[in-house]
N, C-alpha and C positions, 0 to 999 in steps of 0.2 A: 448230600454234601451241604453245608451250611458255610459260607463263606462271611467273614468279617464284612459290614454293610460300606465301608469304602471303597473295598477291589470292585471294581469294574471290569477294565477289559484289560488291563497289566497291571504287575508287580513292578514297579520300578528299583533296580540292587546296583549297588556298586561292587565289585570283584575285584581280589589280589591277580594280577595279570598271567599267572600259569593256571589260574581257575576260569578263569573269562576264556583263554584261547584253547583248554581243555573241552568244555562248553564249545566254543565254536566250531572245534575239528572232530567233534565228535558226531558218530552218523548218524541217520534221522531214523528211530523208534522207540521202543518203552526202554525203560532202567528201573531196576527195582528199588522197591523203597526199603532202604534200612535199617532206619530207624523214623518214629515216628514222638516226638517228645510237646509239650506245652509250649516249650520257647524255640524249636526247630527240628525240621524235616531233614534227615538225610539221605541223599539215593548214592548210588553206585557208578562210576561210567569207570569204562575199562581206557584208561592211558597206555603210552607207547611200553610200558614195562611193569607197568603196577595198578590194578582197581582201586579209582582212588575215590574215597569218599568225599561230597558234595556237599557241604550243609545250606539250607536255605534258612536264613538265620533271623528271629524276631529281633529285636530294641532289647530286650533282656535274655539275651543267648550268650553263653560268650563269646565269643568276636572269633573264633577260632580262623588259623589263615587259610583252611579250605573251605569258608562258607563263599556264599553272596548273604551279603548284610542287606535285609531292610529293614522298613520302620512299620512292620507289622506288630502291634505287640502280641501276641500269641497264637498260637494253632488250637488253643480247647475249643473254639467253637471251630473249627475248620480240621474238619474228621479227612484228612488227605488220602485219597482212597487208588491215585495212578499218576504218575511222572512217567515225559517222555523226552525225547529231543526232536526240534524237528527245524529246520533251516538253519541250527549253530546257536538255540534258543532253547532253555530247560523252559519243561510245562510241569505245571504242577496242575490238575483237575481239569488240562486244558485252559488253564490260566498261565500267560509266559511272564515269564522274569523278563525284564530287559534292562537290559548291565549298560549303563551309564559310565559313571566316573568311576577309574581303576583306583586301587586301594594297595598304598604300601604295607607291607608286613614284612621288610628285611627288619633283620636285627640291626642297629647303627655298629659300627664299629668304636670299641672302644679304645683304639691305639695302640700301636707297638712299643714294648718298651716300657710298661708304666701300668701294671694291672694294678687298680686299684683296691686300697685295703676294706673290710668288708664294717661297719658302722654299729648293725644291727644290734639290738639287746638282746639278752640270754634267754629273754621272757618268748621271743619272737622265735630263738632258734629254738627253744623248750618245746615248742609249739609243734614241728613238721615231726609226721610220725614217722621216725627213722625206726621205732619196732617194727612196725609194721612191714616195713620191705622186708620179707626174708631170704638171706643170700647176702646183701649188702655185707661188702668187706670195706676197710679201709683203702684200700688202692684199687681206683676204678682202671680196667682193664677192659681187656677182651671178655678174658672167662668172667669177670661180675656182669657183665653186657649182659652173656648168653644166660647168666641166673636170673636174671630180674628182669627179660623178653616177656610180657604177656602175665605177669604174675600178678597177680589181683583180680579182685573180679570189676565189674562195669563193662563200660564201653568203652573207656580207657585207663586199662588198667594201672597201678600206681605204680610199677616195676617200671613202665613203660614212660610215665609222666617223668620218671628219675631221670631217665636217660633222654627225654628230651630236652631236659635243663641241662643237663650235662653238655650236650652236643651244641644249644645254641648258645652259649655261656663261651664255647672254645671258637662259633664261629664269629663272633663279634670281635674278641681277640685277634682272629686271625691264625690261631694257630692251627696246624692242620692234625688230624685223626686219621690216617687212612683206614689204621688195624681196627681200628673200632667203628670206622662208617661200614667196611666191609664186613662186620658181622650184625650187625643192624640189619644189613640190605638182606642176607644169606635168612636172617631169622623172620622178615617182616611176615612171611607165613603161617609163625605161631601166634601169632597175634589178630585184633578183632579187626574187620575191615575198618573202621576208625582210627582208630590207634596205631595200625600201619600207615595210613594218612599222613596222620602227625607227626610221626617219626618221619617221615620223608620232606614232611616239610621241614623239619628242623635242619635235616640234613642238609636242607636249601636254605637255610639260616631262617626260612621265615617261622615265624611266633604268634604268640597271641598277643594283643597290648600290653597287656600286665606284666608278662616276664621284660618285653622292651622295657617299658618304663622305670621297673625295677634294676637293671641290668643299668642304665642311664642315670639312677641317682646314687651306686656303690661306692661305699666314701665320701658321700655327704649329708648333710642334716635329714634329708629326703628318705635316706634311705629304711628306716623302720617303718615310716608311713606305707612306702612302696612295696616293700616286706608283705604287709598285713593285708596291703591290697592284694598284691596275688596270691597269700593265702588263703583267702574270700574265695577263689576261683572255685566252683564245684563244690563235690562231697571232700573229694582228697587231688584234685588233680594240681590245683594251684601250689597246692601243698608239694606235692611231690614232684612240682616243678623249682621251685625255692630250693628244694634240697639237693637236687639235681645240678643247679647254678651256683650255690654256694662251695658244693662238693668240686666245680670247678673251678673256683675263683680258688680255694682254699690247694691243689693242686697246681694250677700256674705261680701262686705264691712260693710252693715250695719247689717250684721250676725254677722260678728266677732267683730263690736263694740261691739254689745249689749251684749257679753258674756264676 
């Protein structure tokens, strides 16, 4: 094992607060490792209803809202070879994270009464590969849910990245989804331990930065900038996050025509 020449004797990470108390309630031994990437480590811990993926996250990871964020910048020289838990403490080599200061990831709400109109250029929406999801219909529903669960490939798939724009776009709003969180939930088993994660964070409103920030400048000057930034995210995930939120901005639009 070749450790970055700062780590000593802890990691110091900040954590979204269902990440931190996950970690702490969870019992004392190994968890497997997941994934193992340049800019972050993911393991496994099983929560009250669902294995939910952990990232331990570098300076250049995306910020995703189940990691703990440090200021490692990368894992190439740190060949991560065993994670464990042990007193309410993730180890990574036998080296413990220790979570600090908690970290918001709700989506802010953006008000009742008043969805805002969407800003962006054609250049920007030309951009998200809506070929690419196959299945996508015009009217996102249950049954488009259950097509575009797990479709693509990666570790999180872009079927999967659709619908998590979709869902934290309607929880900001406020508006409720039952019939579509419940097939989310029913489905999270076709999907990668990842990306079931993510979707369950959505479903708990929480996000990555990107889609907040974007979601917070809708209808105003900001918002192509904000656009381009979350479609920067990943290969296609940002991407098929933008499409996902706009698919819902463009749906409550044509909500509150029609009433």
């Amino acid at each position: 094992m070749s450790l970055p020449a700062r780590i000593t004797a802890s990691i110091p990470a900040s954590a979204p607060p269902r990440v931190r108390d996950l970690i702490r309630s969870a019992p004392d031994g190994p968890v497997p490792i997941v994934h193992a990437g340049p800019h972050a480590v993911y393991v496994a811990l099983d929560g009250p209803d669902l294995t939910r993926c952990v990232g331990v996250l570098g300076r250049e990871a995306a910020q995703v809202p189940c990691g703990l964020r440090t200021r490692i910048r990368g894992f190439d020289s740190w060949r991560c070879e065993s994670a464990y838990v042990a007193g309410g403490t993730l180890h990574l080599d036998h080296i413990p994270l220790t979570v600090g200061r908690a970290v918001a990831v709700q989506v802010r709400p953006l008000g009742h009464g008043a969805i805002p109109r969407r800003t962006a250029s054609p250049a920007t929406e030309a951009a998200t590969p809506q070929a690419v999801v196959v299945g996508l219909v015009p009217r996102f529903d249950a049954a488009t849910v259950s097509r575009l669960l797990g479709r693509g490939p990666g570790l999180t798939p872009l079927g999967d990245d659709v619908i998590c724009g979709w869902i934290a776009t309607q929880r900001a709003t406020g508006v409720p989804t039952p019939e579509i969180d419940a097939t989310v939930r029913a489905g999270l088993p076709r999907t990668t331990p990842l990306s079931a994660t993510l979707l369950d964070c959505a479903l708990h409103g929480e996000v990555l930065p990107e889609l907040g920030r974007f979601l917070e400048a809708v209808g105003t000057h900001a918002e192509p900038d904000r656009a381009a930034e979350l479609r920067a995210v990943g290969a296609t995930s940002g991407a098929g996050l933008l499409m996902g939120a706009n698919l819902a901005l463009d749906d409550l639009l044509t909500m509150e025509g029609a009433a």
